[in-house]
N, C-alpha and C positions, 0 to 999 in steps of 0.2 A: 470477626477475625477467625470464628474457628471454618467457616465455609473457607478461608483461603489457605487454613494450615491442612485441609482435606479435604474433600469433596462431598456437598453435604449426603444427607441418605434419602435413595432415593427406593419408588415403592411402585409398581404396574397395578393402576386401577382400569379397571371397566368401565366405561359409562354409556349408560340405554340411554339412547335420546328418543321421544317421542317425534315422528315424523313432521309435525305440527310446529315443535318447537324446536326443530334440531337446527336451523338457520337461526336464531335469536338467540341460544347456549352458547353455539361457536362463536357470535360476535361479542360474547362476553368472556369467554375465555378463549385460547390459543395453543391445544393440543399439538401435541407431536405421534400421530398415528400410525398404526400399520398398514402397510397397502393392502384391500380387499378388493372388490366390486367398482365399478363406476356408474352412476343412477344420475350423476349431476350435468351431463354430458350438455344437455343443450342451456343448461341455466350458464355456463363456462363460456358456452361460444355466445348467447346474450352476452357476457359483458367484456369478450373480446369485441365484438361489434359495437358495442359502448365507446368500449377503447379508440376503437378505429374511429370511430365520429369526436370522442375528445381531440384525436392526433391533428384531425383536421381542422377543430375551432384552430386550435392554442396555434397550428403551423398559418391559420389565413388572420389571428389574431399581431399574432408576431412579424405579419407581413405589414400590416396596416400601423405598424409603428404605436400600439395600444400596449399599454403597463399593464401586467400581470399582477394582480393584488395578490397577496401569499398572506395567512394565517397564521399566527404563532400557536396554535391549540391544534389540532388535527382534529376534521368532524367526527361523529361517529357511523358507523356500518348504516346505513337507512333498514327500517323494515319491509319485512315484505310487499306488506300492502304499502307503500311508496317505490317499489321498485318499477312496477308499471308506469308509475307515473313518469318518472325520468327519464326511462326509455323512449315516451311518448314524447316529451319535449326535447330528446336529444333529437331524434328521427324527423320530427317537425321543423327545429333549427337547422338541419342539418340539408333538408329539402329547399326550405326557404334558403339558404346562402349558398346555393348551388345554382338555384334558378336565377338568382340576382346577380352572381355572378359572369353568369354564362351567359346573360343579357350584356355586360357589362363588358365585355370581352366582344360579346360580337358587335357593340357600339364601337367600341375602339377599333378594330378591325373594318368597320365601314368609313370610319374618320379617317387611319391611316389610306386606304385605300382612296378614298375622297383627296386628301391631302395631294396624295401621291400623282394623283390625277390632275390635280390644276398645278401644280411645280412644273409637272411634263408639258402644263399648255403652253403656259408659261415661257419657257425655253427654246420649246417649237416654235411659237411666234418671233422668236427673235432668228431663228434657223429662217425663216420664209423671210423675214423683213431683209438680213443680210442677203439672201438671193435677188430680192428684186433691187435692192441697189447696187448687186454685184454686176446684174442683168444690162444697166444701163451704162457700166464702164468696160465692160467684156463682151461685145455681141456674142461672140463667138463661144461662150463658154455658160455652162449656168449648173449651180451645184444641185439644184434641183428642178430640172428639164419641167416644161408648162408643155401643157397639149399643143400649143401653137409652135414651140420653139425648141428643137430636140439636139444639141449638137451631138450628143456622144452616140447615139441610135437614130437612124435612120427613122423617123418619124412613120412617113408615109411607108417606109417598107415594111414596116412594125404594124400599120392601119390597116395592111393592105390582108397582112397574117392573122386579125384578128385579134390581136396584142391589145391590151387594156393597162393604162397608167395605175398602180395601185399605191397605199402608202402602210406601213405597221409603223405604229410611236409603242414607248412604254419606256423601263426603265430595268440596270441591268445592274451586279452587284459590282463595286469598283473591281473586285479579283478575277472578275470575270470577261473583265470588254477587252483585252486583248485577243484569249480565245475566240471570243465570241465575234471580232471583228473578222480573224483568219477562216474560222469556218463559214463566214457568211459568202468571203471570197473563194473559196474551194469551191462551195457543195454549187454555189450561184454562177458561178465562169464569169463573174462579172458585170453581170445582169441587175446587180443590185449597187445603190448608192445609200450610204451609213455616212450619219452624221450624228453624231452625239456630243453632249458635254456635262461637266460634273457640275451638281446641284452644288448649289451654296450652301445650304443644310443639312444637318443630318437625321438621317431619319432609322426610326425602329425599323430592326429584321424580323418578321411574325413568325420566320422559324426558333429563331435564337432568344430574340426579346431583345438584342443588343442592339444599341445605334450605333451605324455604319455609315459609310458614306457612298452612293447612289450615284449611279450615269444615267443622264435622258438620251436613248437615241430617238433616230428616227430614219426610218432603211424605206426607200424608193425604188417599185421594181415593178417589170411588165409581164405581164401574163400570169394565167392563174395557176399553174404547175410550180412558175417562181414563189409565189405567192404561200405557197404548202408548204415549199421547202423552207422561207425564214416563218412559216408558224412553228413548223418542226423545230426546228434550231430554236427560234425563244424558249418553246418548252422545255427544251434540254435543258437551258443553263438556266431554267428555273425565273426568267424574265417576266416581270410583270407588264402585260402588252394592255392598251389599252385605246378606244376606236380616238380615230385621227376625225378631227373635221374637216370637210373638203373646203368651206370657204372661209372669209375672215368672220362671217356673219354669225354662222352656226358657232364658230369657237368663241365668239364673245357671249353667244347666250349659255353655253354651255360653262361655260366661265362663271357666269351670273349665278347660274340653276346652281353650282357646285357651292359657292362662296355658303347662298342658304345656307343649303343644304348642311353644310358644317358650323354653321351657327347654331343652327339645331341641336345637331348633334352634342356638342359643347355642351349644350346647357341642360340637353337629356343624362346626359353623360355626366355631368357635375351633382346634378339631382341624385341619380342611381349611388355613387358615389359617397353620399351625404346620409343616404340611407342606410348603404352595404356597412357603414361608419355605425352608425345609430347602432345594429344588429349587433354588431360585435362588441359592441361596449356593454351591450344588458348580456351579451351573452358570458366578457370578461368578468363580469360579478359574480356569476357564477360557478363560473368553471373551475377552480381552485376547488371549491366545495364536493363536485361534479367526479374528478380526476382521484379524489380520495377515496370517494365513496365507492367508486366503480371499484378500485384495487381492492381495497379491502371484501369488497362483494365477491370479487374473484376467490381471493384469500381462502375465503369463506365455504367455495361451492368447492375447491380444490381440495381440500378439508374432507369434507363431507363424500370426495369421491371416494377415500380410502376408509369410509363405514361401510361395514357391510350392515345388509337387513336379517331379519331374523325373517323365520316360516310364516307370518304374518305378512311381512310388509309395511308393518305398523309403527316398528321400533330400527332406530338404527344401532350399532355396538359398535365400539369404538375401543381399541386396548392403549392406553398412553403412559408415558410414563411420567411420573410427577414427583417433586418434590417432597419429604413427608411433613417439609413444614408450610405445603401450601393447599394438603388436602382442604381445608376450612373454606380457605380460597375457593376452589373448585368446587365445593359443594355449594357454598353459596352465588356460585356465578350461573350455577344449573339451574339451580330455584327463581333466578332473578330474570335468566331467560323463558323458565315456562311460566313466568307472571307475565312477562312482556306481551308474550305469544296468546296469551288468553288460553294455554292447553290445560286442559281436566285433568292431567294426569302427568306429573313432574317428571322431568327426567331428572333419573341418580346414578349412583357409581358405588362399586366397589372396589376396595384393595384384594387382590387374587396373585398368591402365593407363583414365583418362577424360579427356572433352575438360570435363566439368560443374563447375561452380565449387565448390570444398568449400564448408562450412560454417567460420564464423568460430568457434576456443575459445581464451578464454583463462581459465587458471584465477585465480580470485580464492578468498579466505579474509575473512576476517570482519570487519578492516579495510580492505580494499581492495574489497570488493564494491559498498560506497556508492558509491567514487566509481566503479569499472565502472558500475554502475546509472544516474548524471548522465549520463557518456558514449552510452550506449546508450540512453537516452533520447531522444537526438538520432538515432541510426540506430546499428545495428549495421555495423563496420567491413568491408571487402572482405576476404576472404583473401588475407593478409599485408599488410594494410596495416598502418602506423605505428598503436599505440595511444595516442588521448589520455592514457587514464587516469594512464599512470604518472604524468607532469607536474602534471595534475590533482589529485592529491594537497595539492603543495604550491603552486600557483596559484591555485587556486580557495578555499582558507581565508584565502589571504593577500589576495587580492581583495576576499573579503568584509570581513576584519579595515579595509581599507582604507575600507571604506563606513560601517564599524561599530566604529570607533576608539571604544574608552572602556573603560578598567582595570576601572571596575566589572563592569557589563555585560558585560562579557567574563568574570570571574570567575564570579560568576551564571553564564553560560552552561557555562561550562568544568565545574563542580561539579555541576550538573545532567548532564551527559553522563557525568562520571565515577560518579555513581550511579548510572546504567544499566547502563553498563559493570562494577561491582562487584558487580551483582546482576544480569545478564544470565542467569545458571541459573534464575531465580527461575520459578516457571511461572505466574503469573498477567502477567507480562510477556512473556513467553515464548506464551501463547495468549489474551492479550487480541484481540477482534475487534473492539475500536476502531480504525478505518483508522487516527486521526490517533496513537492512542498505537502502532501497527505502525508506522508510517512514523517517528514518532520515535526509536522503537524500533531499525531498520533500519538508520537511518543517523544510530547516537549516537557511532562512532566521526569522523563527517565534523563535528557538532557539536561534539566533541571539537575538534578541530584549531580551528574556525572561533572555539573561545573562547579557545585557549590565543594565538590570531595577533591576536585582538581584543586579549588583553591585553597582546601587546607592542608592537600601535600603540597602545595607549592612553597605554603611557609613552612613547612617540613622539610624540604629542600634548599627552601630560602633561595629561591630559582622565580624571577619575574622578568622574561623576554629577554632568561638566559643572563640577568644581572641580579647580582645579591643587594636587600635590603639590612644594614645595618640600624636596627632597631633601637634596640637595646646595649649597645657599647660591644666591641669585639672581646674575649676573653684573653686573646693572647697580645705581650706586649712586647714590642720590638725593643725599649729602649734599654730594657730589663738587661738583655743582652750585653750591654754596653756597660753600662754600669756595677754591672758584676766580672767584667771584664773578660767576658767570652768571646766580645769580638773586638776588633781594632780598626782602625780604620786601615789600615794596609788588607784586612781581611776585606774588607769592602772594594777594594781598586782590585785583589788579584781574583779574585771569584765571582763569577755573572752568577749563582747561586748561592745560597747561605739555606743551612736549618734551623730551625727554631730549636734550643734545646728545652725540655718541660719540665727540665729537670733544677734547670737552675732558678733558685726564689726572684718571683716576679716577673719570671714568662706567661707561666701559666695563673690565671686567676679564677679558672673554676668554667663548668661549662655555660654554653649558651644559653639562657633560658628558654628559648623554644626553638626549633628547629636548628638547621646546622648553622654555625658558627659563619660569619658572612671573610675572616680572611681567609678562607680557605678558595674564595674565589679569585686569589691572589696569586695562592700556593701553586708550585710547579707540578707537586705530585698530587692536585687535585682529584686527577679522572682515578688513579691511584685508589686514594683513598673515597671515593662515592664507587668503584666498583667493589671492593671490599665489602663498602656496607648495603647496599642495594641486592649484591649477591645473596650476601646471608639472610638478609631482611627478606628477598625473593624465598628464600627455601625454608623461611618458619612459617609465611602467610599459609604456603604452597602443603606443608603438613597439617600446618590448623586446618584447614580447609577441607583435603580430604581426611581428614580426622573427624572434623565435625559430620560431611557426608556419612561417614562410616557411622557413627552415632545414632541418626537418624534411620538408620533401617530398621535400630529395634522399636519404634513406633510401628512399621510394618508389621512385623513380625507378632508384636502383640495384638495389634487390630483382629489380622485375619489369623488369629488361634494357633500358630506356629512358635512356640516356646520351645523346642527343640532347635528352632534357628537362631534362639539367642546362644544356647551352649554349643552348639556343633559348628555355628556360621560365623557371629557377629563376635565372641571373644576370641576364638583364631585369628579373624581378620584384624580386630583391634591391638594384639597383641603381636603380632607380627609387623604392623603398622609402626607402635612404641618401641618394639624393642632394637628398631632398625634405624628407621629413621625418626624418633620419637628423640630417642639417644643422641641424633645427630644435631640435632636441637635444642639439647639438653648440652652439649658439649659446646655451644656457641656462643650461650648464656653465661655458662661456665665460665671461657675465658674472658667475657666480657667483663665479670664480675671478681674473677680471682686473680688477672693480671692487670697492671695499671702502668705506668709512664716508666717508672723504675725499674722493672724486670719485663717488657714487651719484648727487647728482644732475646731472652730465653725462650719465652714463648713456644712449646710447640706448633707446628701446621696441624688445623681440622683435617686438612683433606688426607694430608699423612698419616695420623692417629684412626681415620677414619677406615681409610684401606687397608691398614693393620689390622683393623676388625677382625679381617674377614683372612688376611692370609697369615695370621699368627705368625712375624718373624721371630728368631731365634736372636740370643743373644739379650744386651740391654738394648730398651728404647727408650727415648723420653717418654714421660705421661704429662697427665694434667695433675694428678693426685694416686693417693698411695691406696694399693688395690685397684686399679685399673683393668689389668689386664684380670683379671678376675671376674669383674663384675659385664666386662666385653663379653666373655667368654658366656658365661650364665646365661645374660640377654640375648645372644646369639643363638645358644640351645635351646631356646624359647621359641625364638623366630621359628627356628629349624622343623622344629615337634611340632608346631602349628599346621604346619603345613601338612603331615599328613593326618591333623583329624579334619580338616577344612575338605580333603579328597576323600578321606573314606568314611567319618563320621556320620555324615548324610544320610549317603546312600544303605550304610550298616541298618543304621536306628530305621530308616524306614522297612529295610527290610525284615528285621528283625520283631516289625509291629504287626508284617504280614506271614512272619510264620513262627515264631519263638514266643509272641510276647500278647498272642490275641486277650488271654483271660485275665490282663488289667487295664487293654485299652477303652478308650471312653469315646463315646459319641460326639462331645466337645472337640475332643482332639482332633476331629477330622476326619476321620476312619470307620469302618463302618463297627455295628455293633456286635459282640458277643455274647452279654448277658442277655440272659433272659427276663428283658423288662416286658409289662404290660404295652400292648398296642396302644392303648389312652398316654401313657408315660410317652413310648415314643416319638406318639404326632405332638405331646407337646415341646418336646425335645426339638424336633422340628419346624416347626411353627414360631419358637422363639430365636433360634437361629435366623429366620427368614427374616425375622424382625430387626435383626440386629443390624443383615445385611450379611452376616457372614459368609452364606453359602453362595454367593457372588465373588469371592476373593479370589483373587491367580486367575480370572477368565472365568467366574465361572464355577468353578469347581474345584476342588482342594487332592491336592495329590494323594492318590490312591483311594479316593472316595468311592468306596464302593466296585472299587475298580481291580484288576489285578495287577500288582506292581512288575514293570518291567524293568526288571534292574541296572539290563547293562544302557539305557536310555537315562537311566539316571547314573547312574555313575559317570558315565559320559556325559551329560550335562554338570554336572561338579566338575569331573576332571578341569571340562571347560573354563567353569568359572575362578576355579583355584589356580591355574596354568594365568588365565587374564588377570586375575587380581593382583599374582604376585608379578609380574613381570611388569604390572600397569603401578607397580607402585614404585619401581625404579624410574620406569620410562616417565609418569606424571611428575613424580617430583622432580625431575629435569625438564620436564615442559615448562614450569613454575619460575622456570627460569628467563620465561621468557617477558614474565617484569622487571626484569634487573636492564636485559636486553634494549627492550622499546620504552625503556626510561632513559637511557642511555643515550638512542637514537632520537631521541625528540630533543634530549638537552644540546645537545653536539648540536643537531640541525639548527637549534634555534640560534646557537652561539654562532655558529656559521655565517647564518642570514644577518645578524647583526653586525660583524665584521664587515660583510662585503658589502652593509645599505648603508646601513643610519650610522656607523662608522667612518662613511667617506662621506656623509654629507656634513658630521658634524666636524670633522678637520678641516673642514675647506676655511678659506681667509673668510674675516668677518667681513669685508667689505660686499663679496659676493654670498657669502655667507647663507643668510636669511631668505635670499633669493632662491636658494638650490635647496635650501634644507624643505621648502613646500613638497616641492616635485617627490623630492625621496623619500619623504614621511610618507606620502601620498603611493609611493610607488611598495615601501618598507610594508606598508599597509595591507597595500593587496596580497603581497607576498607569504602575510601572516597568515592572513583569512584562508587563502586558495591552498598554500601546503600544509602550514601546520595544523590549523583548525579545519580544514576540512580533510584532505589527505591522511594527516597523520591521526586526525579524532577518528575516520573511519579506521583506521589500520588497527588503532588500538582499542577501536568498539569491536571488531572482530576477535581479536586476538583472548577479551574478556569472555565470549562468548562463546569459545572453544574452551578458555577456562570451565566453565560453568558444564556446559553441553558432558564434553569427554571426562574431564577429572574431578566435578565434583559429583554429578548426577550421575551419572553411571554407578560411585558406590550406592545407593538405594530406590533410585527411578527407573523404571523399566520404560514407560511412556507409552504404551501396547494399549488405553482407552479409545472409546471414541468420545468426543464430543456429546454433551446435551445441547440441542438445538431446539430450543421451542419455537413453535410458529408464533409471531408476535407481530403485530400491527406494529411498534414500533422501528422494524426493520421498512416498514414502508415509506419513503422519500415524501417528504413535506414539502419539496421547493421544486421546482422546476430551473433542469439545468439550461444552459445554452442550447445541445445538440441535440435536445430530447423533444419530441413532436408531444406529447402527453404528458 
């Protein structure tokens, strides 16, 4: 807990690694180093080429419809001496499923083409059979002219020119054979006869890989100039041509030799197959193991790029920054890797003194990371500053709960986050690469919290889907009325309204016991009276809140050795805070506590007595109490006075340290020194500072550290901050208002949606009744889910989060750190997603 209430301490060691063993240290620990030299250059591109051979199993592994075994343990880093070996047997698998493949691939490709070739003989033979029977009922005509019998050409005039009968078969793509028919009639004048028709089957495209559907032609034409022209034209539209038989004889034997031929094939082809199978399945046991190892090897040389060597070449140096509760850790991770390594001579580390600002860590776990995550969202915190988060926890659900009051809703919400949370191992939740189901995912414990704070302001509102639960008996009694003779019945026929009096015995019998009273959801001046009290309820959270911010700075302020900013900084601000609106809060309570049912309407107005504050009217005013106007006054000149030691307090005192006030400043303080201590006193002076972490505070360095004070930069940063503070403390606590606001608008919406759904389902006749009321629940339902629970939960998870962001954290978070990121194998992916080749 206390890593989350601050950042733990953090410390810059050294560590010499022995050349020998500087790969076995790394894989036992997980530096975050400086950038130096690069020596690892070709160890790096080994195991991208690793990589690229893994991308290719897992992508021809996942082709072949073979399960991927995943580990629940992660291997560990292989040693050196196995790293040759891997490579060997990745580069070897990798050769072997390349050559089996690319056999494999040109089997298929002589099959398809095989195939293709007898479908076409196939079809031709019924082209030739339909001509000769065509031959015998049409002298005159024949679709494809015989040497003997020419109608359409002049036979003998054609014999006499040297003209040669020729034939192209093959097969064209369907989107193609109209083109392909036009061009053959342009380029040819005619000279050619095209007869085709569509397979019955479909066959693979070996450009595409898709099955399409295929024409057989077959084009008839004479002479060898015709002949060029439709080779040319198949080539174009990419036709696969294939030789024609000139008699029936040859095409049955070729038919024959074909059939083989792809029996063969088949069954080469099924072999190859059986095998390519075999390969990948010894090689899927492996590779999980394979894909870890390699990352993490990279990890590793990646690392090791950013050591530099020393004048030797013997030793690596490495500057990191670590934890100071994990040096032990580290030391022993050094020693464990030069025993692995078999090296003669350890590598070690030292902690080595800097002026650089650490890195901000604090560790979170599985609930608490969400809300680190809202805080860091905003900026990461300075080293040792105060952390949000802890507070966060439980402000920032209860904020929301405050926007989003309602039993139901809240329920819903709470039961949803506890089945994420109950199947959080589940691994389709677990590597879904939907952002919005990650991010719900991420942060279902903060949903959590946010339904179970919903559900206790809801019975605090006494507000469930916008209808009040009557638990515990209503306080106030109608009958009372009557029997005391306040009302009459003629008072009931001439007035659509009536008041409750509280006054009269046996109206009133004492309040709710928990939450609000459930006839007020009766009541005409309900909205009335829930903005009255959600107002003011809004503007004491809205002070506590930044009050408590305010609070928390002097944690700061004492960390990093600035005790001048408790008196100059944080009692101005705090008191200007109380005496303004502290008071304003104090006067709320007040009349809650000092007027009751009997004198309410004497009652003065807050907001009346409030603005008198400030403009002192003349004359009588009402008050709350005797000495009023006195004690306004006072606190007012409080506020007033603050204000200017908060502008010039500051920048005075610092000034003042760098030239009025040197011969009682102290080294602690910040400031550089005067006395005349021994050099040995000094550097202890400094040495323990370094330890503590001090001299890291504000960036770095501590204002005026040795430095010369530029005053008007600091004045003007105060001015700054005194000018925001006071003006952020009117504008915030009317931001505050905006839980009264989006409490408001959720109740309304919900009462709304109730009206206009499950309100006209539940009045319809009982006859049809039951019938109609599915559809509307069913319809009431989604209704709830889609605006109020998602719509209006994001509205008023934003709305919390500007709470937090601008008016709490602002008074003592700056957010100006960076991140500790340590390099950690644990950030390396254990599963293998869908879209990922490796």
């Amino acid at each position: 807990m206390g890593s989350l209430f601050r950042g733990e301490p953090m410390c810059l060691a050294q560590l010499f690694l022995q050349s020998g063993s500087a790969y076995e240290c790394l894989s036992e620990l997980n530096p975050n180093v400086s950038v130096f030299q690069r020596k690892f250059v070709n160890e790096v591109k080994k195991c991208e080429e690793m990589e690229r051979i893994l991308g290719y199993l897992v992508q021809e592994i996942k082709k072949a419809d073979i399960p991927l075994p995943e580990g629940d343990v992660a291997p560990p880093a292989p040693l050196l001496k196995h790293i040759l070996e891997i490579q060997e047997q990745l580069q070897k698998l990798e050769t072997e499923l390349r050559e089996v493949t690319k056999n494999k691939e040109k089997l298929r490709k002589n099959l398809l083409e095989l195939t293709e070739y007898t479908c076409m003989l196939e079809l031709t033979q019924r082209f030739v059979r339909r001509t000769e029977y065509e031959s015998h009922l049409h002298a005159n005509y024949e679709e494809f002219p015989s040497v003997e019998n020419e109608p359409l050409v002049d036979y003998n005039c054609m014999h006499r020119l040297g003209a040669k009968l020729g034939f192209i078969s093959g097969l064209v793509h369907i989107a193609k054979v109209e083109a392909f028919e036009k061009m053959l009639w342009r380029a040819c004048k005619g000279y050619t006869i095209l007869t085709y028709a569509e397979l019955d089957e479909s066959l693979e495209d070996p450009d595409t890989g898709e099955t399409t559907k295929w024409f057989v032609f077959l084009v008839s034409y004479w002479g060898d100039q015709i002949g060029q022209k439709v080779k040319k034209i198949c080539d174009c539209y990419h036709c696969h041509v294939y030789p024609y038989p000139n008699t029936t004889e040859e095409r049955r034997a070729v038919v024959e030799g074909l059939n083989v031929r792809i029996q063969d094939l088949h069954t080469v082809l099924h072999k190859t197959e059986d095998y390519l199978r075999q390969v990948l399945c010894k090689a899927s046991e492996s590779v999980y193991t394979w894909v870890i190892q390699v990352k993490k090897m990279k990890a590793i040389y990646h690392v090791l790029n950013l050591c530099s060597f020393d004048v030797t070449n013997k030793c690596l140096i490495a500057e990191v920054w670590c934890p100071v509760a994990d040096l032990q850790n580290l030391r022993h991770a050094l020693e464990e890797g030069s025993r692995k390594s078999g090296a003669t001579v350890s590598s070690f580390m030292n902690t080595i003194p800097t002026t650089q600002p650490p890195p901000t860590l604090i560790r979170t776990n599985k609930f608490t990371s969400g809300f680190q995550n809202i805080v860091d969202a905003y900026g990461v915190g300075n080293y040792g500053e105060v952390n949000p988060a802890l507070y966060t926890i439980i402000t920032f659900p209860f904020l929301f709960a405050v926007m989003f009051g309602d039993l139901g809703h809240g329920l819903l919400m709470f039961i949803f986050a506890l089945l994420t949370i109950l199947y959080e191992n589940h691994p389709r939740l677990q590597r879904s690469q939907d952002e919005i189901m990650k991010m719900l995912f991420e942060g279902r414990y903060v949903i959590l919290l946010m339904g179970l704070f919903s559900v206790y302001t809801g019975l605090i509102y006494n507000d469930c889907f916008s209808k009040s639960l009557n638990i515990f008996g209503s306080g106030w009694n109608v009958s009372a009325m009557f029997e005391q003779q306040a009302w009459r019945l003629e008072d009931l026929k001439a007035n659509q309204f009536l008041t409750l009096d509280p006054n009269v015995t046996g109206v009133y019998n004492g309040a709710y016991p928990f939450g609000i009273d459930p006839i007020w959801n009766l009541a005409s001046n309900r909205l009335s009276f829930l903005n009255s009290f959600k107002m003011k309820m809004s503007v004491i959270f809205g002070v506590t809140h930044m009050t408590f911010g305010v609070v928390l700075g002097v944690f700061n302020h004492l960390h990093f050795k600035k005790k001048y900013n408790i008196y100059l900084v944080f009692l101005p601000e705090l008191l200007f805070m109380m005496c303004i609106f502290g008071y304003l809060v104090f006067m709320i309570f007040f009349k809650w506590l000092a007027y009751s049912a009997e004198d309410s309407t004497s009652a003065p107005s807050i907001l009346i007595e409030f603005i008198n504050m400030f403009l002192f009217p003349g004359g009588e005013a009402e008050v709350f109490y005797t000495g009023q106007v006195a004690l306004q006054r006072f606190l007012l000149s409080i506020a007033f006075l603050s204000v200017p030691v908060m502008l010039f307090g500051k920048p005075l005192y610092l000034y003042w340290l760098h030239s009025g006030g040197r011969g009682i400043r102290m080294y602690r303080s910040g400031y550089k020194l005067i006395r005349k201590e021994s050099e040995e006193e000094l550097s202890l002076l400094r040495s323990h500072d370094i330890e503590e972490g001090s001299s890291h505070s504000d960036g770095g360095h501590r204002e005026g550290d040795g430095e010369e004070l530029n005053f008007a930069d600091v004045f003007m940063n105060q001015a700054i901050h005194t000018i925001e503070y006071c003006l952020g403390c009117v504008s915030n606590t009317a931001s505050y208002l905006r839980l009264w606001a989006l409490s408001l608008a959720h109740a309304q919406l919900s009462e709304v949606l109730w009206q206009m759904v499950m309100r006209v389902g539940l009045r319809v006749d009982t006859t049809y009744g039951v019938l109609l009321l599915v559809p509307v629940l069913a319809f009431f339902a989604v209704l709830t889910v889609s605006i109020l629970l998602v719509m209006e939960g994001l509205s008023a998870f934003l709305h919390a989060i500007r709470l937090h962001w601008v008016e709490f954290q602002n008074k003592f978070y700056s957010g100006g750190g960076y991140k500790f990121t340590p390099f950690s194998f644990k950030h390396i992916s254990l599963h293998f997603n869908k879209d990922d080749t490796a």
